[in-house]
C-alpha positions in Angstrom: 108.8 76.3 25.7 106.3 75.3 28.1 105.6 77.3 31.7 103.0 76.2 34.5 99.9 77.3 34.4 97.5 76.5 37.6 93.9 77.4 37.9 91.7 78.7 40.8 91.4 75.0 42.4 94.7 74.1 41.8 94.8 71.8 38.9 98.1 72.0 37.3 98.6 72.5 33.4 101.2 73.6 30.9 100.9 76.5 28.5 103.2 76.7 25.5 104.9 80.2 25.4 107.0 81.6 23.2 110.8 81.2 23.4 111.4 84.4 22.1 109.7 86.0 24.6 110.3 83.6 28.2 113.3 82.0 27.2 116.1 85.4 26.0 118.9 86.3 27.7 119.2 88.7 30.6 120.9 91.4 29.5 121.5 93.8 32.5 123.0 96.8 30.3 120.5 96.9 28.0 117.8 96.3 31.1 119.6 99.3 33.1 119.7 101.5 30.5 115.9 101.4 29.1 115.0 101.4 33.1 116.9 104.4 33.3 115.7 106.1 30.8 111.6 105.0 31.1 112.4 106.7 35.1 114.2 110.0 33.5 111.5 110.6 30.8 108.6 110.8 34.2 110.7 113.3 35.4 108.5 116.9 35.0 111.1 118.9 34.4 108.7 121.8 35.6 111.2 125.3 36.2 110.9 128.4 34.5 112.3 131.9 34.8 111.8 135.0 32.4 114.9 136.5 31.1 114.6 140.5 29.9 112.8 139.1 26.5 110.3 137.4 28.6 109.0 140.3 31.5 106.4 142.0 30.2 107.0 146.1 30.1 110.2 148.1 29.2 110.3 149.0 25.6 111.0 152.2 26.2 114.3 153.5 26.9 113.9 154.9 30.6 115.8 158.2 30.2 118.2 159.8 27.1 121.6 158.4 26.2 123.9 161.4 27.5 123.7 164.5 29.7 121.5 163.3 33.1 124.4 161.8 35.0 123.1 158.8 35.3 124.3 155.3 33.7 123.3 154.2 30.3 119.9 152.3 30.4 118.2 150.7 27.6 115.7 148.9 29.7 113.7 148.9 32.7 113.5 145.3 32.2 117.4 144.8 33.2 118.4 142.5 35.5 119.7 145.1 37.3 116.4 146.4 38.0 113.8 145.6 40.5 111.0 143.9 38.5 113.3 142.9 35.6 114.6 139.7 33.8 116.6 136.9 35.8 120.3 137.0 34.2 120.9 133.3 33.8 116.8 132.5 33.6 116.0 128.3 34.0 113.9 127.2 31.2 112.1 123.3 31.1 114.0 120.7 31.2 113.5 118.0 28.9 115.1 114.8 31.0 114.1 111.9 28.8 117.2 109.8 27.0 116.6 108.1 23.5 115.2 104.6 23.5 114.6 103.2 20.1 111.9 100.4 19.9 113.8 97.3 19.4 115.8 98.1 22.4 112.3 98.6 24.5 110.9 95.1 23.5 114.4 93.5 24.1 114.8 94.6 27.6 111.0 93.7 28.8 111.7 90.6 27.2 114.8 90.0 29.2 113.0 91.0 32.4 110.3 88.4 31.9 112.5 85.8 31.2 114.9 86.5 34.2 111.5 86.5 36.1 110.3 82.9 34.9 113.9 81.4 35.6 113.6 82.6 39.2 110.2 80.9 39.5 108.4 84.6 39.9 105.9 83.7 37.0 103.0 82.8 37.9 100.7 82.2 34.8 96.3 81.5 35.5 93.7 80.7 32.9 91.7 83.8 34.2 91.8 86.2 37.5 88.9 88.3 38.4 86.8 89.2 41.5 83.4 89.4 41.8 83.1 92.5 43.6 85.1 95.3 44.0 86.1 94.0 47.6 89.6 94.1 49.0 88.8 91.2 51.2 87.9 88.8 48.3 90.8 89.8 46.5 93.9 89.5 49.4 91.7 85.6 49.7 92.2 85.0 45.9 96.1 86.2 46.4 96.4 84.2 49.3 95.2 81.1 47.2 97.4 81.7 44.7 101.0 82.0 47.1 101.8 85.7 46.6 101.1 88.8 48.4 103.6 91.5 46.8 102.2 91.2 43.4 101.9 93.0 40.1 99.0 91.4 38.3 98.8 91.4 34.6 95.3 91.0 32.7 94.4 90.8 28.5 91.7 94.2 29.7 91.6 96.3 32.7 88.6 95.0 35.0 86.8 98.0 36.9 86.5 95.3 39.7 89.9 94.3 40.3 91.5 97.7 39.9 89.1 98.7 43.0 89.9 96.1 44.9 93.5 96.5 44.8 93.6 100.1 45.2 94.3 99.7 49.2 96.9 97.4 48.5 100.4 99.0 48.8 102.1 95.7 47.1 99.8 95.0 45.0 99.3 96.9 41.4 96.8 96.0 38.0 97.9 96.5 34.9 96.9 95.7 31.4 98.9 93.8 29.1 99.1 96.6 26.6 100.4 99.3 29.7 103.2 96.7 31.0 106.5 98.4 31.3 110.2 97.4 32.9 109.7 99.5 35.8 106.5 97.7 36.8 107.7 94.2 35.7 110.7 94.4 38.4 108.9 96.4 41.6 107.1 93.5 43.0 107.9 90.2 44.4 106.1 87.9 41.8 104.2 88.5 38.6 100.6 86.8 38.3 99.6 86.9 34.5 96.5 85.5 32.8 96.7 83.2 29.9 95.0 85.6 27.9 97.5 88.4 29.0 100.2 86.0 28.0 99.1 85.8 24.6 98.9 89.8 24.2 102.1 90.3 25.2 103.6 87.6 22.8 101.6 89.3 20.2 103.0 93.1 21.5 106.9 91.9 21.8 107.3 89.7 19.2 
């Protein structure tokens, strides 16, 4: 299949894409589920109590087995004692859901097809700024008909990830780190030819 492609000055051209790629079917339970599960493995999971095994201290028994009155103790390290183990102690949690490969590709595949049948695609022969200026870069934007933005290059350029980093809606990314989350946050996708060709190559 063939998509638009339109330069800096506006020239208008046609690239030859890959069907397998542009042109598969949306499939939104397959799209929901790998989205789903690319959110829950980012979640830290960061909680951790000690249980009696865990506090440090207490191997010895604090007092004899039978004549002192007192109830049976094994432990200081009880949770019935100040300074011992929590009874029912949280440990990590480990959030992320299993996502095999094929089912990865297939669903960023969907997503970029859904995004050139909406007319969200926006394909260049190269993007770049000269400068790491903000300025120059909401100009080139503005050229190109899109402000919310995820923009999508074969290599990360120093330059542009500068310039953008003021720029709530817009993000750089390259073609090697594009993933479903990213691919459906933003408004319109602007993707080099070069870009274009890597991720052919990546989800083929």
């Amino acid at each position: 299949m063939e998509l638009a492609m339109r330069s800096e000055a506006g020239d208008p051209s046609r690239l030859d894409v890959s069907d397998r790629v542009f042109g598969a079917e949306y499939k939104p339970g397959l799209v929901h589920q790998v989205v789903t599960a690319y959110l829950a493995a980012a979640r830290a999971g960061t909680r951790a109590q000690k249980n009696r095994a865990a506090v440090r201290g207490g191997g010895a028994k604090p007092w004899r087995q039978k004549g002192t009155g007192r109830a049976r103790a094994g432990t200081s390290r009880s949770p019935l004692w100040r300074g011992g183990g929590v009874t029912f102690a949280a440990s990590p949690a480990d959030y992320s859901q299993k996502v095999n490969r094929k089912m990865y590709r297939g669903a960023v595949r969907a997503i970029l097809s859904e995004l050139v049948r909406q007319e969200r695609l926006h394909i260049v022969p190269s993007f770049g700024v000269a400068a790491p200026k903000t300025k120059e870069l909401v100009t080139l934007l503005a050229g190109h008909g899109v402000a919310n933005v995820l923009i999508v290059t074969e290599e990360l350029d120093d330059n542009l990830v500068l310039a953008s980093r003021n720029l709530k809606d817009v993000e750089v990314l390259a073609a090697r780190e594009v993933d479903p989350v990213s691919l459906m946050a933003f408004d319109a996708l602007l993707v080099t030819e070069a870009a274009v060709r890597r991720l052919e190559e990546r989800l083929s």
